[in-house]
Rosetta silent file (secondary structure, phi, psi, omega in degrees, C-alpha in Angstrom):
SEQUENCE: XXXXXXXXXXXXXXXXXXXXXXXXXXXXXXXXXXXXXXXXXXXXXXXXXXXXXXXXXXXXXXXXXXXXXXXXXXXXXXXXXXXXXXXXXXXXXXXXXXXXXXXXXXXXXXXXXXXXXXXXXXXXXXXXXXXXXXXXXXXXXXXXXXXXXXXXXXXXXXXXXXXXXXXXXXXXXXXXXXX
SCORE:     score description
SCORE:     0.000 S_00000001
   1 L     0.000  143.372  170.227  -27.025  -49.623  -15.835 S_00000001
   2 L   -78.061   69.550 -155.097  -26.821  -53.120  -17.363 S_00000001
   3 L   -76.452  -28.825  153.647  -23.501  -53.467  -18.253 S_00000001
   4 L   -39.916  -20.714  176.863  -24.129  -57.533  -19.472 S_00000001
   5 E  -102.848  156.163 -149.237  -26.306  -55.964  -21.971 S_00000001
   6 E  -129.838  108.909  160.977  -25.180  -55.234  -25.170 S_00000001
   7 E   -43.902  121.619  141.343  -26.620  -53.184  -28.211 S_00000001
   8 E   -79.677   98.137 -170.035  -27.099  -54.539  -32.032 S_00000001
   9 E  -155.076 -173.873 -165.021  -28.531  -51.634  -33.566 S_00000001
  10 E   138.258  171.294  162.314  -28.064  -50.171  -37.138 S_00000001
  11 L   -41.332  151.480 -177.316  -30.036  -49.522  -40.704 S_00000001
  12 L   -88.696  144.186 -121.580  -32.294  -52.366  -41.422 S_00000001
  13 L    23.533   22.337 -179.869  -30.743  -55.073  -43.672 S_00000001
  14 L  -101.175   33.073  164.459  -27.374  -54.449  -42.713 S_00000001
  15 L    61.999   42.300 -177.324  -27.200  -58.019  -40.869 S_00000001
  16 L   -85.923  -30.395  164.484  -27.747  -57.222  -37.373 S_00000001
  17 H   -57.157  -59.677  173.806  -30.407  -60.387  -37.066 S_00000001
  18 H   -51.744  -27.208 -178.222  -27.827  -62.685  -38.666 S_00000001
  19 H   -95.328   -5.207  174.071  -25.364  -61.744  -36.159 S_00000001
  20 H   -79.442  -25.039  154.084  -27.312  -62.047  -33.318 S_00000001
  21 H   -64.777  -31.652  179.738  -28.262  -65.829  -34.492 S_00000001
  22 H   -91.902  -91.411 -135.083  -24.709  -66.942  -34.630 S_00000001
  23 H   -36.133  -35.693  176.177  -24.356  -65.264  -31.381 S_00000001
  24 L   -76.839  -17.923  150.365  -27.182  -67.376  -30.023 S_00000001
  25 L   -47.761  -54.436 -150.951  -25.707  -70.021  -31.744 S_00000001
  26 L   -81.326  -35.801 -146.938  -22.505  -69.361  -29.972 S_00000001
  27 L   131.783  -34.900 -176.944  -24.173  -69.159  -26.222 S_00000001
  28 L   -74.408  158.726  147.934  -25.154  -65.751  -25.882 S_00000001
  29 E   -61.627  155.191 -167.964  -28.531  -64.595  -24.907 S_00000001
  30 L  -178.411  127.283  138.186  -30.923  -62.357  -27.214 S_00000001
  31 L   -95.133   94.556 -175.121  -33.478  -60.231  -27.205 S_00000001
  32 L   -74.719  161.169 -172.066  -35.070  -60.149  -30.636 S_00000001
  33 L   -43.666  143.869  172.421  -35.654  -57.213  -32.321 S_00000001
  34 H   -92.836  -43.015  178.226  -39.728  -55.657  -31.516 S_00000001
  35 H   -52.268  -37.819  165.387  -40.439  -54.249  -34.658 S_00000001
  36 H   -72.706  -46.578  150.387  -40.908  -57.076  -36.438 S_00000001
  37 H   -43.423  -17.228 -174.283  -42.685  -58.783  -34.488 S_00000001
  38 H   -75.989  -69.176 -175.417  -44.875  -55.526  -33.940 S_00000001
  39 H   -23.242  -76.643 -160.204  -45.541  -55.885  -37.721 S_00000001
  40 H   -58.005  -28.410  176.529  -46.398  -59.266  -38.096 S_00000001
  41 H   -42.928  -65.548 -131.037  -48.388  -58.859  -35.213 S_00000001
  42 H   -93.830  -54.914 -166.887  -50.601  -55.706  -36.292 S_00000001
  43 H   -49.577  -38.692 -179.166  -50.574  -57.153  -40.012 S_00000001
  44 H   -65.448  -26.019 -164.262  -52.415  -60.474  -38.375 S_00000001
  45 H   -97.834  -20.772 -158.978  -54.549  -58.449  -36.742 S_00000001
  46 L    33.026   70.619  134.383  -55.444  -55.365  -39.384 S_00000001
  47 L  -104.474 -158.231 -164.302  -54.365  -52.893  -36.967 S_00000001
  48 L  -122.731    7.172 -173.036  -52.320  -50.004  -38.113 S_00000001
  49 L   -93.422   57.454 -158.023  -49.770  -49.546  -35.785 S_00000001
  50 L  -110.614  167.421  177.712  -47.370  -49.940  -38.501 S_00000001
  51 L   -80.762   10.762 -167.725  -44.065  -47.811  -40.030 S_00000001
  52 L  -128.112  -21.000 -138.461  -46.161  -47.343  -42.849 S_00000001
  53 L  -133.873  -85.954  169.947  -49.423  -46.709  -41.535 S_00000001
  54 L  -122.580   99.459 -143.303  -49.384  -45.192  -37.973 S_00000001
  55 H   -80.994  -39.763 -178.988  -45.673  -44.441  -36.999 S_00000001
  56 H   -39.574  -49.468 -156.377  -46.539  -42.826  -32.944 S_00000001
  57 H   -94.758  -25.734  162.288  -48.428  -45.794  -32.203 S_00000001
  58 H  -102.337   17.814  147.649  -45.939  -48.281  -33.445 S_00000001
  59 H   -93.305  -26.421  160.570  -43.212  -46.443  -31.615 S_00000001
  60 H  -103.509   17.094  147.619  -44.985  -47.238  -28.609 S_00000001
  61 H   -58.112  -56.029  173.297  -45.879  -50.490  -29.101 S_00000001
  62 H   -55.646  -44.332  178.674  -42.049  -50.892  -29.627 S_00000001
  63 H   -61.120  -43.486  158.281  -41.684  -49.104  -26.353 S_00000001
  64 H   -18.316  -99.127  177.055  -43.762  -51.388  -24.523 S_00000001
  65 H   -27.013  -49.308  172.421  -42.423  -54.433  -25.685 S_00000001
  66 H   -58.304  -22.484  173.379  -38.930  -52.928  -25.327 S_00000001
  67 H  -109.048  -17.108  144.617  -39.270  -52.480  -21.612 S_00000001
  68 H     3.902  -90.098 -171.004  -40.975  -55.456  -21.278 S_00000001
  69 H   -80.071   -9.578  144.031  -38.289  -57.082  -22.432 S_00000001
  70 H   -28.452  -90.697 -160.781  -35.498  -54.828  -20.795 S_00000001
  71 H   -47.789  -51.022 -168.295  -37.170  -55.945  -17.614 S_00000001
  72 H   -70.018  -27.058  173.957  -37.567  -59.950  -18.273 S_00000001
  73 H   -37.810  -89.518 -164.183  -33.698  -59.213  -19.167 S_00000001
  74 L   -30.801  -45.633  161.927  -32.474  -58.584  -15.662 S_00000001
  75 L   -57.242   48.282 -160.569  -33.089  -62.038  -14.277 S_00000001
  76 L  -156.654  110.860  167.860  -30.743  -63.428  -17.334 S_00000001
  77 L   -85.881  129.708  171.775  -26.841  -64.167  -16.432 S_00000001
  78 L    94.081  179.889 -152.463  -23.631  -63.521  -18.428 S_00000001
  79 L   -98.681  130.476 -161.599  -23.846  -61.076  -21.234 S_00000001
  80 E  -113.552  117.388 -168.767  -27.182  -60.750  -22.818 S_00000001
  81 E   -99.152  104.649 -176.865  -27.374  -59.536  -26.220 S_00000001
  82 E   -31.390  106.991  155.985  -30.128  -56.849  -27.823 S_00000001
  83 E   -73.315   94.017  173.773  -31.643  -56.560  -31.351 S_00000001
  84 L    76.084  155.839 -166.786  -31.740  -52.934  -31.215 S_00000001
  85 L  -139.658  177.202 -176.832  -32.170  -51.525  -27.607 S_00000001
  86 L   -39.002  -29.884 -167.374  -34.811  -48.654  -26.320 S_00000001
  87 H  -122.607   40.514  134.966  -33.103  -45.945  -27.888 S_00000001
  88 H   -12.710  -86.103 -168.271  -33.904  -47.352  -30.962 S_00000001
  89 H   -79.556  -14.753  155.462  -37.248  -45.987  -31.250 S_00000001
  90 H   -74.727  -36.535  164.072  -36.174  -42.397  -30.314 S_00000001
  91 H   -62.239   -9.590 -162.946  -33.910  -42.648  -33.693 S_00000001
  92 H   -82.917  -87.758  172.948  -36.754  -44.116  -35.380 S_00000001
  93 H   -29.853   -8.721 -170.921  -39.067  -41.070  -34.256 S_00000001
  94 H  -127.690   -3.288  166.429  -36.578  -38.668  -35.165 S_00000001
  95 H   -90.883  -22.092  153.000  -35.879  -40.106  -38.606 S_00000001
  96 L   -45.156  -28.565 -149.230  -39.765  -39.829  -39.109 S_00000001
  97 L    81.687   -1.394 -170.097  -39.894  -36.507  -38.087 S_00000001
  98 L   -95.867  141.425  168.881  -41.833  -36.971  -34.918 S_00000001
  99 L   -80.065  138.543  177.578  -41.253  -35.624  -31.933 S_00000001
 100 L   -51.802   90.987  166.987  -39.641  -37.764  -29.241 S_00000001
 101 L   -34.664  132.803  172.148  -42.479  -37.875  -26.175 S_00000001
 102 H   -52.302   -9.363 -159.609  -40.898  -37.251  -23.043 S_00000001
 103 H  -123.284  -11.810 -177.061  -41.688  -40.343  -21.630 S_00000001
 104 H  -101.539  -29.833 -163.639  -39.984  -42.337  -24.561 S_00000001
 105 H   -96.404  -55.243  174.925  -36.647  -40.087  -24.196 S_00000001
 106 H   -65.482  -23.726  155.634  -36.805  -40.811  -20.504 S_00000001
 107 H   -63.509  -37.412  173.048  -36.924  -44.376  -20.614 S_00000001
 108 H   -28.446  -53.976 -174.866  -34.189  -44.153  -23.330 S_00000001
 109 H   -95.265  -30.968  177.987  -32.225  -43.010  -20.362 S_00000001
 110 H   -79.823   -0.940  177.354  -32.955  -44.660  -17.476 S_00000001
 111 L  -114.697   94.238 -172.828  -32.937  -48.201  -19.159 S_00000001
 112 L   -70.607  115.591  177.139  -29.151  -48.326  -19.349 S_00000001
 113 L  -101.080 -170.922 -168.322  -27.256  -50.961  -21.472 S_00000001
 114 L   -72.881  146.354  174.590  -23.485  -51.639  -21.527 S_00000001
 115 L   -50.900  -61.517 -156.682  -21.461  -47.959  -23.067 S_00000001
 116 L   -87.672  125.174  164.128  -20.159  -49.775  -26.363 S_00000001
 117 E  -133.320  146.872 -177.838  -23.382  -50.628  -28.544 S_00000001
 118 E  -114.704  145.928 -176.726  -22.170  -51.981  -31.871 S_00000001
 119 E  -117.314  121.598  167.217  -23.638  -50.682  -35.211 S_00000001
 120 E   -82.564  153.140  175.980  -24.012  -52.597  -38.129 S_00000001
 121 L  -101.263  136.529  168.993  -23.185  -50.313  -40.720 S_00000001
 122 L   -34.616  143.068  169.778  -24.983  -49.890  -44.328 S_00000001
 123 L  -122.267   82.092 -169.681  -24.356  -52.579  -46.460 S_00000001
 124 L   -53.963  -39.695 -144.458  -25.610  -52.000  -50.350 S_00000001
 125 L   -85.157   22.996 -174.991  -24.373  -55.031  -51.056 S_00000001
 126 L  -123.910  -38.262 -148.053  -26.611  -56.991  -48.709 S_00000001
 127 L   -84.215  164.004 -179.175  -29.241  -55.020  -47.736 S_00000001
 128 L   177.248  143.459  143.281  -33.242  -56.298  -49.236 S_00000001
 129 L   -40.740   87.775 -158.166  -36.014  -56.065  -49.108 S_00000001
 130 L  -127.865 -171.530  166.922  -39.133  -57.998  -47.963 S_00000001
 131 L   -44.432  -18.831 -163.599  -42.683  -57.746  -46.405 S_00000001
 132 L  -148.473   -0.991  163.475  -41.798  -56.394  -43.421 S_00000001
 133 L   -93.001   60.133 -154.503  -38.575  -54.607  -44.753 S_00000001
 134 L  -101.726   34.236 -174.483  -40.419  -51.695  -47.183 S_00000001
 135 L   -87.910  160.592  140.035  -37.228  -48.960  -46.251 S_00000001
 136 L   -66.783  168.391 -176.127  -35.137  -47.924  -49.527 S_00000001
 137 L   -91.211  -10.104  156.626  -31.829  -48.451  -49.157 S_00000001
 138 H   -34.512  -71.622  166.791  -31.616  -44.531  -48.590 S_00000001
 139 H   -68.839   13.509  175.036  -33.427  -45.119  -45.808 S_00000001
 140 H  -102.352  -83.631 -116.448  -31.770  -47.791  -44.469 S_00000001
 141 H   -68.668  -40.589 -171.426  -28.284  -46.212  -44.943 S_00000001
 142 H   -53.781  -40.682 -160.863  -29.970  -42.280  -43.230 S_00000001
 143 H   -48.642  -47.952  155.118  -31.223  -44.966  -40.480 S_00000001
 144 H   -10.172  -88.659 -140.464  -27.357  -45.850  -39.865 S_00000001
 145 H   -68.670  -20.644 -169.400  -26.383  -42.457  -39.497 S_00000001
 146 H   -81.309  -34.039  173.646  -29.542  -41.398  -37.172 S_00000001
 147 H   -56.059  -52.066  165.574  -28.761  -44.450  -34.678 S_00000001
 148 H   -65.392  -41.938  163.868  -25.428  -43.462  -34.276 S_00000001
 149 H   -46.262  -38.878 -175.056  -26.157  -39.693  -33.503 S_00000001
 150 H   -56.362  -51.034  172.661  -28.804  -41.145  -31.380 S_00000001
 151 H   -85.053  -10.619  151.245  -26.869  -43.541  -29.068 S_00000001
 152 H   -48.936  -70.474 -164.428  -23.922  -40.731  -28.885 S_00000001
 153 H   -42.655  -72.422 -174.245  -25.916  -38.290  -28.185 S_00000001
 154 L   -47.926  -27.710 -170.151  -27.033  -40.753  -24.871 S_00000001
 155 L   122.174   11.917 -152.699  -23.612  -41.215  -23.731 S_00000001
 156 L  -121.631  134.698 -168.659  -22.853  -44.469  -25.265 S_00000001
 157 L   -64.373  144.263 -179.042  -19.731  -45.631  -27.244 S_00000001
 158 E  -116.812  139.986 -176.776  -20.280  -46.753  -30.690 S_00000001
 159 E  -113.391  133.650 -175.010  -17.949  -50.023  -31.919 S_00000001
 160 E  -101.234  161.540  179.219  -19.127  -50.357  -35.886 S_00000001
 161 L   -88.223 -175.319  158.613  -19.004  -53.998  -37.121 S_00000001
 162 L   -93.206  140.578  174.410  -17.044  -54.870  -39.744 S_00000001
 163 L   -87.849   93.837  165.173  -18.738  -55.943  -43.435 S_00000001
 164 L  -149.426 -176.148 -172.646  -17.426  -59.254  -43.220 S_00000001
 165 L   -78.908  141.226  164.764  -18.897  -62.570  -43.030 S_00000001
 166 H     8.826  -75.657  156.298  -20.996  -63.946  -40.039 S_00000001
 167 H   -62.932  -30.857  161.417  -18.659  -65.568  -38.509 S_00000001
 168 H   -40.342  -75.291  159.549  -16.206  -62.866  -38.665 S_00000001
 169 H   -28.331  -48.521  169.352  -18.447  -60.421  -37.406 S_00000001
 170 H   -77.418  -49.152  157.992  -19.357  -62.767  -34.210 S_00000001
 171 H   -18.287  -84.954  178.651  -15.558  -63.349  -33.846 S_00000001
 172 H   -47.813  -30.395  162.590  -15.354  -59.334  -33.270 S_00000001
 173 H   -61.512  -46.917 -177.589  -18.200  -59.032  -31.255 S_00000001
 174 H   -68.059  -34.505  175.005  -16.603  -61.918  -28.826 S_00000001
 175 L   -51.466   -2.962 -159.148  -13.111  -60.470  -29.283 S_00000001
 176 L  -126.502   30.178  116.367  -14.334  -56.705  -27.372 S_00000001
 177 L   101.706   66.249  163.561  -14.612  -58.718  -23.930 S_00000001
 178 L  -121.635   19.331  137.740  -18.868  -58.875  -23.554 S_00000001
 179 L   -94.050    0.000    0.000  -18.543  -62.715  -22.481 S_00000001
């Protein structure tokens, strides 16, 4: 287990990118998010390995990438913080409907992060939409609720963020001791 590393994970527009920016603002370390980057990738490229298109094969593209970067993680000192962490893409898969490959549920568990993962929570009043954002805000809000069953479910504490402003929100993340 990592216990310097630290989960960001929630519904998509609920400002888990923004807070992860002041935090890197702040000092902290980050590991952005894979999915987007997956996108823009596969969009440059006209592959298909998209949430839209072909969801198995862009959960394990995110699974790659995700242990990838798990792994370039470990050399990284002081508390290093996650856009979304590995077991991510098992809520993802199970909000899809797909089943969770054995080999994607077992990294989920052996690539441990700190117990307390923080959730942004839906946000109506925030959440949009873009190019690479096509969820409703339904599905943003079920995605919430699937992450947190998801990361229970693993053993792992959930701290929810507060819907406050930026800087608030990185206040409470530094206030819960991960520097």
């Amino acid at each position: 287990m990592s216990d310097h590393f630290f989960v960001v994970t929630g519904g998509p527009g609920a400002g888990k990118t923004s807070l992860i920016t002041e935090l890197a603002r702040r000092g902290f370390q980050n590991i952005p998010e894979s999915g987007r980057a997956i996108i823009r990738d596969e969009m440059a490229r006209g592959g298909d390995a998209l949430p839209w298109a072909d969801r198995m094969a862009y959960a394990e593209r995110m699974l790659e990438r995700d242990l990838r970067a798990y792994e370039d993680a470990q050399a990284l000192s002081g508390p290093v913080i996650f856009d979304r962490g590995i077991p991510d893409i098992m809520g993802y898969l199970t909000l899809c409907s797909l089943p969770v490959p054995l080999h994607v549920a077992a990294a989920a568990k052996a690539a441990r992060y700190n117990r307390r993962v923080f959730l942004a929570p839906f946000w109506y009043e925030i959440f949009t939409q873009d190019s690479e954002r096509k969820q409703t805000r339904a599905e943003a809000e079920a995605t919430c609720g699937v992450m947190r069953e998801t990361y229970t479910a693993l053993g792992y504490q959930i701290t929810e963020l507060p819907r406050a402003d930026i800087a608030s929100r990185a206040d409470f993340v530094c206030a819960q001791r991960v520097n």
